[in-house]
N, CA, C and O atoms as CSV, one atom per row, in Angstrom:
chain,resi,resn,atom,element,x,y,z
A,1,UNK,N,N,10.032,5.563,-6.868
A,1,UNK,CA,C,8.788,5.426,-6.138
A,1,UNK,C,C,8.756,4.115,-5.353
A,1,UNK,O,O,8.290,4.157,-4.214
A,2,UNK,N,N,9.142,3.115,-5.776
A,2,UNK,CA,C,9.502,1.690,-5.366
A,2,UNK,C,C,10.350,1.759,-3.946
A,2,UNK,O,O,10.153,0.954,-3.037
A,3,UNK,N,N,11.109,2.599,-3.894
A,3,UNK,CA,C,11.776,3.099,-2.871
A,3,UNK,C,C,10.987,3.734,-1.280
A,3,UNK,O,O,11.025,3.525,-0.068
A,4,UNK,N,N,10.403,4.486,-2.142
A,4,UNK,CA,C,9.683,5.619,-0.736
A,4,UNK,C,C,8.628,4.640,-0.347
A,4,UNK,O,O,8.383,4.510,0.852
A,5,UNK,N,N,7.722,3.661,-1.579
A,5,UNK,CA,C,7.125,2.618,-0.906
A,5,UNK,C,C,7.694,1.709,0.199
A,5,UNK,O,O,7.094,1.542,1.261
A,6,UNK,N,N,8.342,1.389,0.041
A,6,UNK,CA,C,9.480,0.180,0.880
A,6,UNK,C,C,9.585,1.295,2.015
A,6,UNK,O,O,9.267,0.685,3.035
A,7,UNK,N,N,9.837,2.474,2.328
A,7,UNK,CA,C,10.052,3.411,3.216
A,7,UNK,C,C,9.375,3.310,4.133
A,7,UNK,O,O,9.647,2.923,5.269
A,8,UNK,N,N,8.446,3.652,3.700
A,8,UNK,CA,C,7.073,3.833,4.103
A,8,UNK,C,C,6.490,2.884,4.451
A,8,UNK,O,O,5.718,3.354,5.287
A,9,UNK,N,N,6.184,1.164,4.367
A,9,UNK,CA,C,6.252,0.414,5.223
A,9,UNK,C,C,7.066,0.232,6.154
A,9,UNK,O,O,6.581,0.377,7.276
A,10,UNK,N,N,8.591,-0.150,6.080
A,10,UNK,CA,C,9.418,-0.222,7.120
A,10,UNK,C,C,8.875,0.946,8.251
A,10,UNK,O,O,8.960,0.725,9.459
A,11,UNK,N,N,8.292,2.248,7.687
A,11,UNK,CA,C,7.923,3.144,9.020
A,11,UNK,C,C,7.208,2.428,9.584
A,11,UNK,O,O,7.462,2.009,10.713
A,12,UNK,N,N,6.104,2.113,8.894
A,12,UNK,CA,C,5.027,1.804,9.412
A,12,UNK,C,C,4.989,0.468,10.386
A,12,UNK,O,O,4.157,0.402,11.290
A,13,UNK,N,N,5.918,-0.566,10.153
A,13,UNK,CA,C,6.362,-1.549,11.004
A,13,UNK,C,C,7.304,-0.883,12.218
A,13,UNK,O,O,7.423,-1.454,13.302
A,14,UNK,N,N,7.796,0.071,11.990
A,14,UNK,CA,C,8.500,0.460,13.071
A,14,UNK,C,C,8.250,0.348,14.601
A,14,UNK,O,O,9.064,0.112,15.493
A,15,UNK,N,N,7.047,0.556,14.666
A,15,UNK,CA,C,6.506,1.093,16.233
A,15,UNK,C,C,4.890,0.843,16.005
A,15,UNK,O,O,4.423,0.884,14.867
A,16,UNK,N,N,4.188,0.618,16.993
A,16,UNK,CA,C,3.080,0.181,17.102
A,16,UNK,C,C,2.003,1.882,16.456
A,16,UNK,O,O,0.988,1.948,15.763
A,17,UNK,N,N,2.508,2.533,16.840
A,17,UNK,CA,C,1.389,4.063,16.831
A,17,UNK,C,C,1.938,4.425,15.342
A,17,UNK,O,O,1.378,5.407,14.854
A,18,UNK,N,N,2.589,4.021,14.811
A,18,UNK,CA,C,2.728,4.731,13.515
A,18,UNK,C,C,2.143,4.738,12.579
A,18,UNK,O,O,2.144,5.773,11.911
A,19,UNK,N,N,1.426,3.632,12.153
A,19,UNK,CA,C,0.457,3.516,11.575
A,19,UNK,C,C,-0.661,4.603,11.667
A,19,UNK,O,O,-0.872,5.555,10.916
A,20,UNK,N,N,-1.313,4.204,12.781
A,20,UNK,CA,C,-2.297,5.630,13.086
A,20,UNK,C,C,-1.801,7.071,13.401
A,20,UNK,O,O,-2.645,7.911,13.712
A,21,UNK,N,N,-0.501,7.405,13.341
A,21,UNK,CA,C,-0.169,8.270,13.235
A,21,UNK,C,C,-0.243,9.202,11.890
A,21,UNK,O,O,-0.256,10.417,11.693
A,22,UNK,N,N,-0.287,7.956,11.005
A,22,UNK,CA,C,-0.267,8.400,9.444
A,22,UNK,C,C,-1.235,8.994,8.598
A,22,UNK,O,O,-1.259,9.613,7.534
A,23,UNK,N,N,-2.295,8.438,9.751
A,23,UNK,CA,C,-4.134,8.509,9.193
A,23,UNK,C,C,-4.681,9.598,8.753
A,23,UNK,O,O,-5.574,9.593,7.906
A,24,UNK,N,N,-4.031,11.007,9.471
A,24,UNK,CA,C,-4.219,12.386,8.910
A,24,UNK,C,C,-3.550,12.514,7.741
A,24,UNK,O,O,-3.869,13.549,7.156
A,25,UNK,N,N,-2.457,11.626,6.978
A,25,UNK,CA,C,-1.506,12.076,6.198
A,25,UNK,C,C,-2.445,11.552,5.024
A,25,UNK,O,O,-2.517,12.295,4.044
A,26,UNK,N,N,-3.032,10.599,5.002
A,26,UNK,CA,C,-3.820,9.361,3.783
A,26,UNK,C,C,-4.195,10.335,2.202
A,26,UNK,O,O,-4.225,9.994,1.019
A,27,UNK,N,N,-4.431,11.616,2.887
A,27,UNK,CA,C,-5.296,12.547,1.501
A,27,UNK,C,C,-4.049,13.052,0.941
A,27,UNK,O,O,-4.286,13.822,0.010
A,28,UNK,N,N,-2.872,12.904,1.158
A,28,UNK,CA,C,-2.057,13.483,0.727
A,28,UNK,C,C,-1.186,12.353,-0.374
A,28,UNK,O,O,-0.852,12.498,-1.550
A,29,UNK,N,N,-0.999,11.173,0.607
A,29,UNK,CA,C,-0.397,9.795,-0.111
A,29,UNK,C,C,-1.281,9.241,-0.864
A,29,UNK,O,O,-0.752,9.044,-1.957
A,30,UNK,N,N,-2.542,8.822,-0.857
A,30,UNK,CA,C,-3.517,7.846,-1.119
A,30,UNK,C,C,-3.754,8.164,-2.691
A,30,UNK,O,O,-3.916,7.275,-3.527
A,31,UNK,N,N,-3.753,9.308,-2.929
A,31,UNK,CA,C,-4.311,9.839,-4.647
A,31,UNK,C,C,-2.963,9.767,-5.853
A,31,UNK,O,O,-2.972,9.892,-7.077
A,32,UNK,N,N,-2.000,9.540,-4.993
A,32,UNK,CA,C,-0.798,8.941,-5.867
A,32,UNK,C,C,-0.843,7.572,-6.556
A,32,UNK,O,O,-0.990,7.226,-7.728
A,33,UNK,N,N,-0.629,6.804,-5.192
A,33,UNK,CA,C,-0.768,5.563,-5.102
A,33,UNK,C,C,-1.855,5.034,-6.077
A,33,UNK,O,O,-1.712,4.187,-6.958
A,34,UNK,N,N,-3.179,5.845,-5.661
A,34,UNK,CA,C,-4.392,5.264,-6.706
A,34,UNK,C,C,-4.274,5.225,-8.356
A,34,UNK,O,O,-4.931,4.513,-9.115
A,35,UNK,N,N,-3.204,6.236,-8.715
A,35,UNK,CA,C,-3.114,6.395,-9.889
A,35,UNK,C,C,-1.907,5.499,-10.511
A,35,UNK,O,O,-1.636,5.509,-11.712
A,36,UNK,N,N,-1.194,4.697,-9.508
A,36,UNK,CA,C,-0.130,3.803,-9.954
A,36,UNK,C,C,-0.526,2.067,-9.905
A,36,UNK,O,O,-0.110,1.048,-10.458
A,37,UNK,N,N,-1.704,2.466,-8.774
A,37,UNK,CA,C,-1.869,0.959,-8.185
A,37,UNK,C,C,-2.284,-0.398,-9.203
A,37,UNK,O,O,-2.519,-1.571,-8.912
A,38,UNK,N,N,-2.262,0.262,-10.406
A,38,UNK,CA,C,-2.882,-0.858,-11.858
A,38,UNK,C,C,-1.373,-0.757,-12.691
A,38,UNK,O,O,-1.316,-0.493,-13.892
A,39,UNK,N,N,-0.383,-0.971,-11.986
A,39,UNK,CA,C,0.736,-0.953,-12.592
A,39,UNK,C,C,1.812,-2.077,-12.652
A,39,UNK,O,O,3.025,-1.987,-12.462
A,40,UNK,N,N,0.868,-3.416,-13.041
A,40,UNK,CA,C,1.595,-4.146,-13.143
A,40,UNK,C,C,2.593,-5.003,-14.208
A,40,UNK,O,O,2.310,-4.795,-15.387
A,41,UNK,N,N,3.451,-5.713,-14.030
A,41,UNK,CA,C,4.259,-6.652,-14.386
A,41,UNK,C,C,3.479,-7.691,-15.710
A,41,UNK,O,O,3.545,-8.898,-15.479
A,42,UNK,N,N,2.904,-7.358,-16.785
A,42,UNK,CA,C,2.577,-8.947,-17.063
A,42,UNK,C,C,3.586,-9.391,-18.207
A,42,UNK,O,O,3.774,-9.095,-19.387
A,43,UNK,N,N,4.054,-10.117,-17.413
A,43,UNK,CA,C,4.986,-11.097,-18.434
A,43,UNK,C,C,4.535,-12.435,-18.942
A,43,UNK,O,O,5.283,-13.206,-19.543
A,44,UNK,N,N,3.167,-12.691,-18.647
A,44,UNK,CA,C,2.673,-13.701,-19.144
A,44,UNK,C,C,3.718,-15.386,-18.906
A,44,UNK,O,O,4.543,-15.447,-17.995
A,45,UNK,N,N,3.539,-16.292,-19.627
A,45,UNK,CA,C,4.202,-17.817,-19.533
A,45,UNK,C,C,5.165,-17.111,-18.064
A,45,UNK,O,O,4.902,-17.428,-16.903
A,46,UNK,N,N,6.283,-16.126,-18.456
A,46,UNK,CA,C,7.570,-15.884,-18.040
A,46,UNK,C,C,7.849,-15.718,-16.667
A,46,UNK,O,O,6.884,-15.247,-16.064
A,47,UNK,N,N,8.814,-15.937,-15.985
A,47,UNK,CA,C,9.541,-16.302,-14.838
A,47,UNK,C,C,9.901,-14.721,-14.415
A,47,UNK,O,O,10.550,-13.938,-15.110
A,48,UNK,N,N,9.316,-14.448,-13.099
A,48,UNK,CA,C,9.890,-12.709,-13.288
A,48,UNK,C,C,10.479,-12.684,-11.871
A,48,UNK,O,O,9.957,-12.465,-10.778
A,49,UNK,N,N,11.804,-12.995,-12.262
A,49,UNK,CA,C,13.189,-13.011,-11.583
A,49,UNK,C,C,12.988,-11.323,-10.772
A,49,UNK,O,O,13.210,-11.121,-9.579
A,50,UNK,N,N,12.730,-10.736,-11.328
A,50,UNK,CA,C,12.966,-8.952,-10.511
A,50,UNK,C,C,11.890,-9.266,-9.272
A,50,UNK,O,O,12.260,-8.597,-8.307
A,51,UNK,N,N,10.721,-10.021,-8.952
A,51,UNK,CA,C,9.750,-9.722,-7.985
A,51,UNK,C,C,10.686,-9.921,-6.558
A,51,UNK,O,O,10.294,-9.109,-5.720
A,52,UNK,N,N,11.798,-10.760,-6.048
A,52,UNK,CA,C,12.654,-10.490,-5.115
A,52,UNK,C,C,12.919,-9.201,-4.656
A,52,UNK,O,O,12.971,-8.719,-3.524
A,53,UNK,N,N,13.054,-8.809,-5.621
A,53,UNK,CA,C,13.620,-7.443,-5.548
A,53,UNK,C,C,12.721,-6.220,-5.257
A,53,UNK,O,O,13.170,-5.096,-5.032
A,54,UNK,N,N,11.099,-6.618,-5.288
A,54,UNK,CA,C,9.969,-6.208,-5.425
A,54,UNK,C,C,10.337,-4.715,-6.195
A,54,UNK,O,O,10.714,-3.702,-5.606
A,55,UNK,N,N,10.202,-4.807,-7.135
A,55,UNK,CA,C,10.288,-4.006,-8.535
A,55,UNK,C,C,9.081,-3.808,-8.706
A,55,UNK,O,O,8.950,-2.593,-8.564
A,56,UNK,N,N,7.917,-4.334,-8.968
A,56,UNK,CA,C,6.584,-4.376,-9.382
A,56,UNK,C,C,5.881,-3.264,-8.642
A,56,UNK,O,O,5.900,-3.138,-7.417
A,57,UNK,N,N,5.292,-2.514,-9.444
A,57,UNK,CA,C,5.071,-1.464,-8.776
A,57,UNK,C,C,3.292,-1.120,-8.093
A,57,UNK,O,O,2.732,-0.289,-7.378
A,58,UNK,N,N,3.054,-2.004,-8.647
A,58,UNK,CA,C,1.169,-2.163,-8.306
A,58,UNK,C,C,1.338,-3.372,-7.142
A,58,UNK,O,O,0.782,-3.262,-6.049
A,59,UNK,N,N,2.188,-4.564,-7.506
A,59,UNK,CA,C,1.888,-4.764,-5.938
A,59,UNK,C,C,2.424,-4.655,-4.636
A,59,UNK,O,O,2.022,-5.041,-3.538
A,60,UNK,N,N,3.790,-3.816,-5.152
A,60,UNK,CA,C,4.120,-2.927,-3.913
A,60,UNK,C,C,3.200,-1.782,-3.365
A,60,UNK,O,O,3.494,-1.216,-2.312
A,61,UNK,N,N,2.027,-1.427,-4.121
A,61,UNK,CA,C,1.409,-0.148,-3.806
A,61,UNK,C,C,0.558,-1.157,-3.267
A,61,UNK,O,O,0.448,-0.948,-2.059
A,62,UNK,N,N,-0.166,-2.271,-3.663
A,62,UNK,CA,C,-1.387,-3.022,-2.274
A,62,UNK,C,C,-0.902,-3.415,-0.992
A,62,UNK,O,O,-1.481,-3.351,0.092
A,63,UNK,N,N,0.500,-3.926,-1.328
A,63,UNK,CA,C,1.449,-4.484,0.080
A,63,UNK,C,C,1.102,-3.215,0.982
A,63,UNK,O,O,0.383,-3.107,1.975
A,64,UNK,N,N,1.778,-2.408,0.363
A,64,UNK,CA,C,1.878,-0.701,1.132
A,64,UNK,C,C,-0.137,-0.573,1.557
A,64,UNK,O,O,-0.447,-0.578,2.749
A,65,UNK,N,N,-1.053,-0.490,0.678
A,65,UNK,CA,C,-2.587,-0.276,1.190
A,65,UNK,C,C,-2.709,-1.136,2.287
A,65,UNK,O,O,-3.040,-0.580,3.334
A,66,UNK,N,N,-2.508,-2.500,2.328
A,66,UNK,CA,C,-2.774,-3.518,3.141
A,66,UNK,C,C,-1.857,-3.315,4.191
A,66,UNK,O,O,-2.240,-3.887,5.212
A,67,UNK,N,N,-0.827,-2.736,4.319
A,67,UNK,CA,C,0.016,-2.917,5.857
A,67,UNK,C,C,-0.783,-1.301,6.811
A,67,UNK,O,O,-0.988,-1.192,8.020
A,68,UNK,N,N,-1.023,-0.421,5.855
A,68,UNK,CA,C,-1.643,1.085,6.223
A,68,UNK,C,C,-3.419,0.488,6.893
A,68,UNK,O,O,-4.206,1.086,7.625
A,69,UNK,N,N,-3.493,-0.560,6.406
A,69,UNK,CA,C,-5.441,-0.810,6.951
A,69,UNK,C,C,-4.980,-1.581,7.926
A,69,UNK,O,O,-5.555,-1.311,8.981
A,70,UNK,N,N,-4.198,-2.416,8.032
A,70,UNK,CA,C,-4.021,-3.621,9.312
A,70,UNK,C,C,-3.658,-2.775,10.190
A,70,UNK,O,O,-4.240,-2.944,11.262
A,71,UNK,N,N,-2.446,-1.372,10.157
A,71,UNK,CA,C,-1.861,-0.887,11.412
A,71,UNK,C,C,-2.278,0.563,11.301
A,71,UNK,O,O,-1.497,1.314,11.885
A,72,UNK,N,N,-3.279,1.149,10.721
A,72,UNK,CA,C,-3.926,1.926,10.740
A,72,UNK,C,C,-5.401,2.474,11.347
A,72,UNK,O,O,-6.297,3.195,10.908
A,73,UNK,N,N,-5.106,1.569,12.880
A,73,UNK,CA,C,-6.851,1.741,13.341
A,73,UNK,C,C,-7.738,1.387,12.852
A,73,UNK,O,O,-7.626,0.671,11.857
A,74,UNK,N,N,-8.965,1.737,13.345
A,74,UNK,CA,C,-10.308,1.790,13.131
A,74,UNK,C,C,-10.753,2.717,11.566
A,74,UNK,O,O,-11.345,2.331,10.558
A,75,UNK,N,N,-10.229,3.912,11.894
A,75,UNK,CA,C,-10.318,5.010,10.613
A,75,UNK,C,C,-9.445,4.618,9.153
A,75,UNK,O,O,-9.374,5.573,8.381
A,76,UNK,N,N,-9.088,3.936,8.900
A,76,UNK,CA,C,-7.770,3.417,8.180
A,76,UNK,C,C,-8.619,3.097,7.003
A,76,UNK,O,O,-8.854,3.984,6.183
A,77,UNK,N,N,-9.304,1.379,6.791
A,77,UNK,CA,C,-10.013,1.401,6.057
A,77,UNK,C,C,-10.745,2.392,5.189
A,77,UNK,O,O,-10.667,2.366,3.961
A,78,UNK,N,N,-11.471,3.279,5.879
A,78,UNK,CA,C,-12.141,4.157,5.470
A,78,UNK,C,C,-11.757,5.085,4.910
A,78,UNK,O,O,-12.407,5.339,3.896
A,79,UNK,N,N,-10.859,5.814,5.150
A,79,UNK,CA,C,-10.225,6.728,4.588
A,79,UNK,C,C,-9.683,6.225,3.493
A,79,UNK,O,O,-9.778,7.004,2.544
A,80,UNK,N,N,-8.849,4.660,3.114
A,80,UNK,CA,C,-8.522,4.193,2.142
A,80,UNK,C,C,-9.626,4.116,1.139
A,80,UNK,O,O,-9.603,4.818,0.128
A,81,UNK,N,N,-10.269,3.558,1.312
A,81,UNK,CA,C,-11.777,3.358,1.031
A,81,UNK,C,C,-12.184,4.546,0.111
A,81,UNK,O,O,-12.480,4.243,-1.045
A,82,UNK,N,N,-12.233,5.687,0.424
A,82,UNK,CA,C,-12.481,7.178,-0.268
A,82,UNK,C,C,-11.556,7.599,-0.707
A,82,UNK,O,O,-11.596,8.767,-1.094
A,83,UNK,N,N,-10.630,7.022,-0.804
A,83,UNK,CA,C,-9.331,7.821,-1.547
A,83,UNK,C,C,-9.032,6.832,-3.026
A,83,UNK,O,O,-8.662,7.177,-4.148
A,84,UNK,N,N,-9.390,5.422,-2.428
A,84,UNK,CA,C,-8.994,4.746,-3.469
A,84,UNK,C,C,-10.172,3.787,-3.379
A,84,UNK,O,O,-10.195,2.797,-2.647
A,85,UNK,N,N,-11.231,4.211,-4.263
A,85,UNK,CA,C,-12.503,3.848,-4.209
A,85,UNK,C,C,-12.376,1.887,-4.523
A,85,UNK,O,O,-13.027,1.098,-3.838
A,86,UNK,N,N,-11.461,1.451,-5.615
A,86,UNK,CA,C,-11.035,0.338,-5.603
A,86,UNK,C,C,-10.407,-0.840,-5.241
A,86,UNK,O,O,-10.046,-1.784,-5.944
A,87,UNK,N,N,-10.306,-0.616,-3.786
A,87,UNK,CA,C,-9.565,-1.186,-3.112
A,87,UNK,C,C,-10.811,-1.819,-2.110
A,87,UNK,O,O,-11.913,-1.408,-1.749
A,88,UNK,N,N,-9.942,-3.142,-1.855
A,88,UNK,CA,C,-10.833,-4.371,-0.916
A,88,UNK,C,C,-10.166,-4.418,0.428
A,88,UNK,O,O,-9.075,-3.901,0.668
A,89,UNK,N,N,-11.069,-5.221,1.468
A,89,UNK,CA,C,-10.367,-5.258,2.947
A,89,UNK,C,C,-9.435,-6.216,2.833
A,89,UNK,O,O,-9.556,-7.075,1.959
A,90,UNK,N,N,-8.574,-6.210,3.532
A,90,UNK,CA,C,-7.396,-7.384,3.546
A,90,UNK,C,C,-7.769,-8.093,5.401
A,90,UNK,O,O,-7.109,-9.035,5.841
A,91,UNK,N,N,-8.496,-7.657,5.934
A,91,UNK,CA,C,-8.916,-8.132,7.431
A,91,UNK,C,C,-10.347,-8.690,7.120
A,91,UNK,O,O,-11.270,-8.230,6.447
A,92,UNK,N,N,-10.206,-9.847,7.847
A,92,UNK,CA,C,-11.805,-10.506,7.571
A,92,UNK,C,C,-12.565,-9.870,9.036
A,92,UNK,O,O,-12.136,-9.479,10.122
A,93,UNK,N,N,-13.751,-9.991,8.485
A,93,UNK,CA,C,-14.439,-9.501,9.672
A,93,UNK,C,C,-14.879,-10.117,10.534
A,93,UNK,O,O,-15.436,-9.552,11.476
């Protein structure tokens, strides 16, 4: 899953329209993601050598929310917004 995340940004950096290209796709991706996005790493005191590697799988899934709202239009937010009722803006207003 760590994988298709990383994918799936690099698309999304690809080209300027891709992002909003994706915006119809959100009900399909978004209810995954929501159910992984509290999936983190705590190693407490410890040094976590794997985050290079971005292994961590909850905050590869906000990296991934936050690059989908910045290059995702106007509608982007919102749709995130209802899919993953827990999620905050990463754009100030």
């Amino acid at each position: 899953m760590c994988i298709t995340l990383q994918l799936l940004q690099k698309l999304v950096d690809s080209a300027d329209l891709v992002g909003e290209a994706l915006v119809p796709y959100y009900r399909q991706i978004l209810p995954i993601l929501n159910l992984f996005k509290n999936k983190n790493n705590n190693s407490g005191d410890k040094i976590d050598y794997a985050q290079r590697k971005k292994a961590c799988l909850g905050e590869l899934i906000m990296e991934t929310l936050q690059l989908f709202e910045a290059k995702g239009g106007d509608d982007a937010f919102i749709n995130i917004k209802y899919m993953v009722p827990t999620y905050e803006s990463c754009i100030n207003m």
